[in-house]
Structures are given as C-alpha cells and as structure tokens.
VEXTITI-751301 format. One record per residue (C-alpha): residue number from 1; residue in one letter; x, y, z. Coordinates in nm, 3 decimals. Layout:
<atoms>
ATOM  nr rest      c1      c2      c3
ATOM NUM    a       X       Y       Z
...
</atoms>
This chain:
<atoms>
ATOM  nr rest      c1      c2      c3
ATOM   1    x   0.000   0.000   0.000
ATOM   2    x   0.170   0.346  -0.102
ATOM   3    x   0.181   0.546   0.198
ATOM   4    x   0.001   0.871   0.200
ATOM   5    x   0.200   1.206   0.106
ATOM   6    x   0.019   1.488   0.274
ATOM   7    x   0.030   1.545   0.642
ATOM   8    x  -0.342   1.617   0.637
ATOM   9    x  -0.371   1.244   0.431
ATOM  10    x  -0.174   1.082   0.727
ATOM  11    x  -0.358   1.248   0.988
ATOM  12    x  -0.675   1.159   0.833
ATOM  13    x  -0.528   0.785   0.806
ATOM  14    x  -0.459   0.780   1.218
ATOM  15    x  -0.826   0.946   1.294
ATOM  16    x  -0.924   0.659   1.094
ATOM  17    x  -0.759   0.394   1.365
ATOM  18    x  -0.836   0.669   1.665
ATOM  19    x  -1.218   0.613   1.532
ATOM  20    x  -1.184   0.204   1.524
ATOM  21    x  -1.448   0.227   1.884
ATOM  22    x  -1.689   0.457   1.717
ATOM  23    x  -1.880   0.256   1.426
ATOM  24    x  -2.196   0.077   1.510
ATOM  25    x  -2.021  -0.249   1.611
ATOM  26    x  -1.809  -0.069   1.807
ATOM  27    x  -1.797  -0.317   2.207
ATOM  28    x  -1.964  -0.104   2.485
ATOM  29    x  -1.728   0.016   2.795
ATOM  30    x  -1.686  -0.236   3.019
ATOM  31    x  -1.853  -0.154   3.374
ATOM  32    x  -1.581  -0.138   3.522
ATOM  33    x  -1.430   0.122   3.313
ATOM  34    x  -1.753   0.312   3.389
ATOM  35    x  -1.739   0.258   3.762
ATOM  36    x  -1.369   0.397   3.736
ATOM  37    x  -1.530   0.692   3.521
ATOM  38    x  -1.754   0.817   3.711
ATOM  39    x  -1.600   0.791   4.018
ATOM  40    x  -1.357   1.038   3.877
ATOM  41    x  -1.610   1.260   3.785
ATOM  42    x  -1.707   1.241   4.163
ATOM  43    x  -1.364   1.374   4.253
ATOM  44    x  -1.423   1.679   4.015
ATOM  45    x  -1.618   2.030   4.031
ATOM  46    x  -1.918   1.947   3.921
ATOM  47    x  -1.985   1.867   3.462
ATOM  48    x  -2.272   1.786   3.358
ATOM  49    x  -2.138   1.692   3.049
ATOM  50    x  -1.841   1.481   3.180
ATOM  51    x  -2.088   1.265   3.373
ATOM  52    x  -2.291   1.177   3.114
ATOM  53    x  -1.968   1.122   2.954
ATOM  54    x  -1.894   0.858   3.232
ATOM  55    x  -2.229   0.732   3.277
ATOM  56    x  -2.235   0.627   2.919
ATOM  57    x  -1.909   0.486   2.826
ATOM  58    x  -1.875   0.745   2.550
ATOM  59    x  -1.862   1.084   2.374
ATOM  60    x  -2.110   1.214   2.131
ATOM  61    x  -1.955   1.421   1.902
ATOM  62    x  -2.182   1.636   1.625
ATOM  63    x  -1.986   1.604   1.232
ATOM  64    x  -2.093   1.737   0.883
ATOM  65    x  -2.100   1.573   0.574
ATOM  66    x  -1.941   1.872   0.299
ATOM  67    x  -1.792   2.146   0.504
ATOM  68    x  -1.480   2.143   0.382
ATOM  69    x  -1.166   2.110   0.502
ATOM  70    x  -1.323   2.189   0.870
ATOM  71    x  -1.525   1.873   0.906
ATOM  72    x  -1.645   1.607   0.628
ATOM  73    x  -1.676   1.241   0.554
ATOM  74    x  -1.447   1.047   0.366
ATOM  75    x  -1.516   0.695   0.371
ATOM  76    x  -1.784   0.730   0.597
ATOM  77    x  -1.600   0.827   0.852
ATOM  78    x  -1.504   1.245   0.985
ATOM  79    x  -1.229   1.434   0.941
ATOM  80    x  -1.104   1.789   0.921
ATOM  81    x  -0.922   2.092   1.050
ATOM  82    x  -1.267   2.135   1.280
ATOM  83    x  -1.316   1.763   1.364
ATOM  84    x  -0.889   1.700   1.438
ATOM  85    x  -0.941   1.964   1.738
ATOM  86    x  -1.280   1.809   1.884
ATOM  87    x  -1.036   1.457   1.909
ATOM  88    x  -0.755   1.627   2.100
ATOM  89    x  -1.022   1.781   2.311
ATOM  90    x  -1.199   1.353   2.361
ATOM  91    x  -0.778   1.299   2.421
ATOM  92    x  -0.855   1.517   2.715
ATOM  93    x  -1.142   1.395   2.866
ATOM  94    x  -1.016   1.042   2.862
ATOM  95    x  -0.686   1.156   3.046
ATOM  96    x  -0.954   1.320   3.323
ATOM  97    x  -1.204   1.030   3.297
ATOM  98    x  -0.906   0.768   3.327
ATOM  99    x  -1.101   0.611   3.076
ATOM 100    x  -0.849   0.547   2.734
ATOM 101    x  -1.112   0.300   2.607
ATOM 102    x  -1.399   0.545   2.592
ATOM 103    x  -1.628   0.510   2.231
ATOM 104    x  -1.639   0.796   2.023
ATOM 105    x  -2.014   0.784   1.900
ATOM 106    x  -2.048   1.031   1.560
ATOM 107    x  -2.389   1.225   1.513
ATOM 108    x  -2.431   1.358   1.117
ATOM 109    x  -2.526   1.732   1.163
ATOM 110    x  -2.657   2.004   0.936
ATOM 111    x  -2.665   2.370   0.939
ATOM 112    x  -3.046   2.367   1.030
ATOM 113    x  -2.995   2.133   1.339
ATOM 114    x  -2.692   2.130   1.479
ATOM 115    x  -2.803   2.378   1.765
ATOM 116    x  -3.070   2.168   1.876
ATOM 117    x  -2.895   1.880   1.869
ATOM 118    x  -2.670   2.029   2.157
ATOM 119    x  -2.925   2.187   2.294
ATOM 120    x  -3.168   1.856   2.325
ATOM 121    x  -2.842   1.670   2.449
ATOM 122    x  -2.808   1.416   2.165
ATOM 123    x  -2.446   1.540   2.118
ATOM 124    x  -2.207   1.665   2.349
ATOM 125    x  -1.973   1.884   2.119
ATOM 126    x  -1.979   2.030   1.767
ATOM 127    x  -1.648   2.152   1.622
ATOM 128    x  -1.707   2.197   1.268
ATOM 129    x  -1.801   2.520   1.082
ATOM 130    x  -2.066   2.700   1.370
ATOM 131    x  -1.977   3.078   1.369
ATOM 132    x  -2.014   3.193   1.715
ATOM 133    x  -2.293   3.522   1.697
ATOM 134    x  -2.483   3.708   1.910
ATOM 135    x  -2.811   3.582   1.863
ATOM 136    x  -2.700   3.164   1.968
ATOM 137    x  -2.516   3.283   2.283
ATOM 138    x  -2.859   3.169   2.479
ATOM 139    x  -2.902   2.875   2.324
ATOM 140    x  -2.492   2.744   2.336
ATOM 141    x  -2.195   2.770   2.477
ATOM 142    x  -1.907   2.833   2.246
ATOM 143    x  -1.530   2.738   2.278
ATOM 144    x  -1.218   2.941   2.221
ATOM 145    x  -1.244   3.020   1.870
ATOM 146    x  -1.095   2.814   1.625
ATOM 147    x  -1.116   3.035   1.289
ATOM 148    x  -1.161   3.356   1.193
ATOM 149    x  -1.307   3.496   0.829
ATOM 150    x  -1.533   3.666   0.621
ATOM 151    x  -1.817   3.612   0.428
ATOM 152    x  -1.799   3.696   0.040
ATOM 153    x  -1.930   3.460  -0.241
ATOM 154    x  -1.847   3.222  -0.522
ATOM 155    x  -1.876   3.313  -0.891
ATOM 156    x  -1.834   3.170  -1.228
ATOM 157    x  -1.535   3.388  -1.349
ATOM 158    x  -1.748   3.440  -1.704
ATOM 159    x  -2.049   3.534  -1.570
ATOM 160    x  -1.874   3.916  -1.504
ATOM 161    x  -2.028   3.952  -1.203
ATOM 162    x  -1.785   4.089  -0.922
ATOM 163    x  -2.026   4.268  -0.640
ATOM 164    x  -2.362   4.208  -0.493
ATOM 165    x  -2.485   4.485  -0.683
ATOM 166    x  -2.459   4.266  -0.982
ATOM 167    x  -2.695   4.010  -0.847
ATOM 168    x  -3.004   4.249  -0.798
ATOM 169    x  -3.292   4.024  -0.988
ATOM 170    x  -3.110   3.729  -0.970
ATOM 171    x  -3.097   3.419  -0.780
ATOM 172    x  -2.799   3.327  -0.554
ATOM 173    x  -2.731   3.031  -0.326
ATOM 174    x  -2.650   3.024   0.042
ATOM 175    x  -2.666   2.734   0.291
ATOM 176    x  -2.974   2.720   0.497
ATOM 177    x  -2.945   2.765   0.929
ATOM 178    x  -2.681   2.982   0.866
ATOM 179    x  -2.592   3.335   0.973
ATOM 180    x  -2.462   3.378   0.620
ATOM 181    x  -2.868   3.345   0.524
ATOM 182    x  -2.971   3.560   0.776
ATOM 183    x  -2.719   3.835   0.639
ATOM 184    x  -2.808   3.803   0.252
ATOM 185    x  -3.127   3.840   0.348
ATOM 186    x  -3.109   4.156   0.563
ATOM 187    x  -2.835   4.287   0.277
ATOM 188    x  -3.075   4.236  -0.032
ATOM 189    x  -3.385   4.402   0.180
ATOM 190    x  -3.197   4.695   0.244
ATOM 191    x  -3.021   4.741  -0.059
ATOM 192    x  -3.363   4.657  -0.238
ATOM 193    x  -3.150   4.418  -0.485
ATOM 194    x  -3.510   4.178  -0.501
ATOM 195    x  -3.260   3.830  -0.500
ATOM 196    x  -3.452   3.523  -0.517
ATOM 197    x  -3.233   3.313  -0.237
ATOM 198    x  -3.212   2.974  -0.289
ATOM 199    x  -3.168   2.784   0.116
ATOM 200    x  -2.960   2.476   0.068
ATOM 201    x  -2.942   2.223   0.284
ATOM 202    x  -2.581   2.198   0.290
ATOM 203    x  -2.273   2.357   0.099
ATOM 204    x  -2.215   2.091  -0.191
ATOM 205    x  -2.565   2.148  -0.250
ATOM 206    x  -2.553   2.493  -0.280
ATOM 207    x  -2.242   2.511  -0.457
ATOM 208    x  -2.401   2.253  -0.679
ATOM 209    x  -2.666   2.530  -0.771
ATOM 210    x  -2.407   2.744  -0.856
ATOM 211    x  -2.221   2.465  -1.094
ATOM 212    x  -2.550   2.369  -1.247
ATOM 213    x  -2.643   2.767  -1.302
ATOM 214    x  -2.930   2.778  -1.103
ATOM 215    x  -2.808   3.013  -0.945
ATOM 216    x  -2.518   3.343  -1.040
ATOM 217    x  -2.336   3.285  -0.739
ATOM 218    x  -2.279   3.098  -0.336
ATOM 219    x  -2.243   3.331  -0.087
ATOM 220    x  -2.066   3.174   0.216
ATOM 221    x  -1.745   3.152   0.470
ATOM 222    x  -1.464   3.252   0.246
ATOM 223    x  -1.253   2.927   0.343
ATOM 224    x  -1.570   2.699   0.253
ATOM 225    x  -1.611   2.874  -0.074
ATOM 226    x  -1.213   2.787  -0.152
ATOM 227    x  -1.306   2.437   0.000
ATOM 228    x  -1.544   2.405  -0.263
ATOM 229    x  -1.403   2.539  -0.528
ATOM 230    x  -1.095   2.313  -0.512
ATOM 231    x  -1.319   2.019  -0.484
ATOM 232    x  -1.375   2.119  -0.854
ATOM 233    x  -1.039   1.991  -0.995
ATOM 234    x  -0.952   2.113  -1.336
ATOM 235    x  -1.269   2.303  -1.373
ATOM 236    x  -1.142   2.515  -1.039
ATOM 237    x  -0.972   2.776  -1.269
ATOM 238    x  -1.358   2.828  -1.384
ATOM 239    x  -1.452   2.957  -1.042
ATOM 240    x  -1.349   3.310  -0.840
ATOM 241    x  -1.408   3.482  -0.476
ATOM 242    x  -1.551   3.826  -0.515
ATOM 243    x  -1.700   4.104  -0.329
ATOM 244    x  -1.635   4.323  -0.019
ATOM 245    x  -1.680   4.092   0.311
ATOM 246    x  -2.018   4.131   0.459
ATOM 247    x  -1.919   4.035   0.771
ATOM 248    x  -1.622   3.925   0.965
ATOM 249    x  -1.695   3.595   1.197
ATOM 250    x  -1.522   3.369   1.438
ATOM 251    x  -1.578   2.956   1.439
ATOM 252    x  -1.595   2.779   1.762
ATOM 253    x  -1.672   2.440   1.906
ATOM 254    x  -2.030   2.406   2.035
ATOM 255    x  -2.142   2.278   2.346
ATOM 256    x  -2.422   2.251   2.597
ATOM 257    x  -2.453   2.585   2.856
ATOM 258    x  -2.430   2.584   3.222
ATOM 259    x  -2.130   2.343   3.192
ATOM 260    x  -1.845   2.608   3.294
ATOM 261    x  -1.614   2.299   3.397
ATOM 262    x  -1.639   2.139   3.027
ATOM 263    x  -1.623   2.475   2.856
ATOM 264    x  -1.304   2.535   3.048
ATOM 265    x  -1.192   2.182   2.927
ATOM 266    x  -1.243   2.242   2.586
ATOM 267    x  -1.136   2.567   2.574
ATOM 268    x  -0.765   2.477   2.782
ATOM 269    x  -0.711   2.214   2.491
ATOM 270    x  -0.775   2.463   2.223
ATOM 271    x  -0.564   2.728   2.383
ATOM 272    x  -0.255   2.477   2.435
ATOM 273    x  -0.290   2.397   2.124
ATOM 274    x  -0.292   2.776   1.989
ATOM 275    x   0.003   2.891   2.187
ATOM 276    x   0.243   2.593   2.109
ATOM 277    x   0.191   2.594   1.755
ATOM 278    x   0.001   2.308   1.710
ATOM 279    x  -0.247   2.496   1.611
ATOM 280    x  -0.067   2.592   1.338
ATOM 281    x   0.049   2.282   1.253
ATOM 282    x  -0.322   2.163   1.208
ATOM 283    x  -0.376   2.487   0.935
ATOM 284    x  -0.123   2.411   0.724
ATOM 285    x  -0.233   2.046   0.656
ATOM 286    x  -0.547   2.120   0.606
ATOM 287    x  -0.515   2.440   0.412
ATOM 288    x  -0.173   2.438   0.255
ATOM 289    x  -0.146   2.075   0.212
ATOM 290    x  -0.275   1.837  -0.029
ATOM 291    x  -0.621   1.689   0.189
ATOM 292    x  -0.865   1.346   0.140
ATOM 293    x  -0.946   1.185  -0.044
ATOM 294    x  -0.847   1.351  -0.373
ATOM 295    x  -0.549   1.568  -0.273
ATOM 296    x  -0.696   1.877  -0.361
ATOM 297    x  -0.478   2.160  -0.157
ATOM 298    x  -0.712   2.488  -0.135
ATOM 299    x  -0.391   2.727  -0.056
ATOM 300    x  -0.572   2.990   0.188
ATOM 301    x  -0.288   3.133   0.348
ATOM 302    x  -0.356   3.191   0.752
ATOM 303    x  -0.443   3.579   0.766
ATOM 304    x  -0.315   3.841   1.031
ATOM 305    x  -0.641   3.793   1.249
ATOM 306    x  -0.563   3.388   1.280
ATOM 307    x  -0.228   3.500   1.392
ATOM 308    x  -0.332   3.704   1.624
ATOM 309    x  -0.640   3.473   1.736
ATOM 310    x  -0.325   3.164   1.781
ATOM 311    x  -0.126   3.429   1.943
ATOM 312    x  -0.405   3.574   2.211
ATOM 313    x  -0.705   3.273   2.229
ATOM 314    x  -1.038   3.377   2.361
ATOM 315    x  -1.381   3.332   2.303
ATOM 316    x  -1.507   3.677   2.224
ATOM 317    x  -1.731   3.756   1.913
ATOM 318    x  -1.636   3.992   1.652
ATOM 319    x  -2.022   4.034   1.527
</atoms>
C-alpha cells in the first residue's frame, strides 16, 4: 500500500484507527471502566457533560458531511481541521475520565440542526463550521475560537459579475441555518436588490446550484467557498471569490450551557494547542497541504487575524 503524502492524508489515516471504537459495532465500555469513570467525575467540580460522559461509556460528538476542510466524511468516517481539534479535546477527557477506552459515537449534523442537537443533548460537542454570533449565545456555549473569516461569495469567473450589486434580480445560493442566510437576506432588503435566495441544505448542494447555473453565485465563509471550489479539480480555474466581506466571523466548538467545567476543558485544549503551535500545525495540513481523499490543496494562506487569534485565544465575538 503506497503510503500517503500529505500530512493532512496521514492524519486523516490515524483518525481513521483513533475512530476504530466509534462505528456501530463498536464493544460497549466495560462496567468497570464506567465505575472507574464516574467515580472520577465524583472527585471533580461538578460537569454535567463529563458525567454523562462517564455514565455512558462514551462521547457524542456532532460532524458534517461537505464542510470542507473543517469537518467532512471520507469513507464514511469524519475528518477535518474542525473535527482533528474536537479529538484532542476527547484525548482530554479520557486523560480526566481515566477512561483510554472510551467510544467515540459520531452524530451527522446540518446547518439547520446542529443547535438543537446540543441543545436537546443528543451530542455533546460540535467543532465543525458553527460561527459563534450574538443571537445563539442563549441557546450554546461556544469554545475558544478556532477560525476567523469573512463572508464573500463564489462566482463563475465568465459570468462578469464581481459585487452584490450585480446580483439584484437574480438568484444566488447560500446554505440554509446559517448566519450567512440571515445576512443576505437583511443585505438584499436593504439594498432593495429583489434576490430570489435559494436555502440549501448543505454547501455541496448549494455550490451545486451554482455549478448547475441555477443560481449566479454561493455566498458563504470565504474558506468553505475555496473548499469548494478546489473540490472542482480542473474546472477550479472556472470559479473566483468576489466582493467586499459582509461580515467578519469567528468559528468555535459548540457545546451545551451551564457546563463552565467542560467549557473550560475544551477551551484549555484549544488554547494549548494555539500557543504551542500546534495549532498551526493543524492549518497548514489542512489548508496548505494536499487533503482526502483527492489531494486537492485549497492554498488559503492563515491571515493576520488567525495569527493574532493563535497568538491571544479567547472566546469573544467579533459580530
């Protein structure tokens, strides 16, 4: 077997073994491990989420299908930038749980229900492409942030158009349950532009109505519109980011509120991993590198603000 080139390929390879206790036939904890579990949990400030953890012999983490490089399937199985930080962070709570045997149970998530899927407790942490706003502070806790970006949109280079004043009349794609909807709605109201908006369900699809010409153009995350666009091989070259930034967002890792303990957890691991460069690290592989399962390498350099958010990690929003 030739080994794998990239070190996003290689990583993707050892999440792969990491993962061996998380498909369906995966053997439950044994009861002692549980007993051992939760009577660590006993020994700590009080989690929520950690005991349920314990109680159950496994984490539920929340993963997407097409977002690109942050979190996606390939072979059935996640991986990402996004998805490569919510293992270091189950690396964690095994060390705390004394529990190195504890499942890792995957829950497929989609813009439209991720937050109530954390929310209603059938996962216990979402690292993938959530941007932390204003308006799903009450409903989640966020993390540390793990990316920072704008939002601009996805063209075909021959179609000439190269600002949203060029879509007024026309119909453009964005991915539904996110705040990128929200603002293209807000934007074409008050710039009276009369868009029809086409809500996908996820980002391939809504790229897809871009390819097919359904629709003039994807607004989105700029490193999901690269995502996409390199997905297109050959035909990339056909494709362009334009536009001034409607907004500027942060990504964090979701989880449940009223857990300060597991928020202080998660956000510890993604600090560490911040401020000794293995944060870094993680970007280049998935951004710089050639990724799975068809190599494609979407080169977005890490801008001045991801510095500075590696450099200085918090959790505050820049909405």
């Amino acid at each position: 077997m030739k080994e794998p080139q990239s070190p996003a390929v290689r990583m993707v390879c050892a999440m792969a073994a990491a993962l061996a206790l998380a498909c369906p036939v995966a053997r439950a904890a044994a009861a002692s491990d549980i007993a051992s579990a939760q009577a660590a949990v006993d020994q700590m400030p009080p989690s929520a989420t950690l005991r349920k953890i314990a109680e159950n012999g496994a984490i539920v983490l929340g993963a997407r299908e097409s977002s690109v490089p942050f979190s996606y399937m390939v072979r059935q199985q996640p991986t990402g930038y996004s998805y490569a930080i919510a293992l270091k962070v189950v690396d964690e709570v095994k060390r705390r749980l004394n529990m190195p045997n504890l499942a890792i149970k995957n829950v497929v998530v989609t813009s439209a229900n991720r937050i109530s899927y954390v929310v209603n407790n059938q996962i216990d942490l979402e690292c993938g492409s959530t941007a932390h706003i204003a308006e799903r502070d009450p409903l989640v806790a966020f993390s540390n942030s793990i990316f920072q970006y704008g939002i601009h949109m996805a063209v075909k280079r021959k179609s000439g158009i190269r600002d949203y004043a060029d879509l007024a009349g026309k119909t453009v794609a964005t991915t539904a349950g996110t705040s990128d909807e929200r603002i293209l709605r807000q934007m074409t109201m008050e710039r009276k532009l009369n868009m029809r908006i086409i809500s996908a369900r996820d980002h391939a699809e809504a790229f897809g109505a871009l390819k097919n010409d359904r629709a003039v153009a994807f607004v989105m995350d700029d490193p999901l519109l690269y995502g996409q666009i390199a997905e297109q091989g050959a035909a990339r070259s056909d494709y362009m980011v334009t536009g001034e930034s409607l907004a500027t967002e942060t990504y964090g890792c979701m989880m449940r509120r009223g857990d300060p303990v597991f928020k202080r957890m998660v956000d510890d691991v993604i600090a560490n991993m911040q401020r000794s460069g293995e944060a870094a690290k993680l970007y280049e592989a998935w951004f710089m590198q050639p990724i799975p399962p068809d190599g494609i390498n979407l080169r977005f350099p890490m801008s001045p603000e991801m510095k500075a958010l590696f450099a200085h990690p918090n959790d505050r929003r820049v909405d």
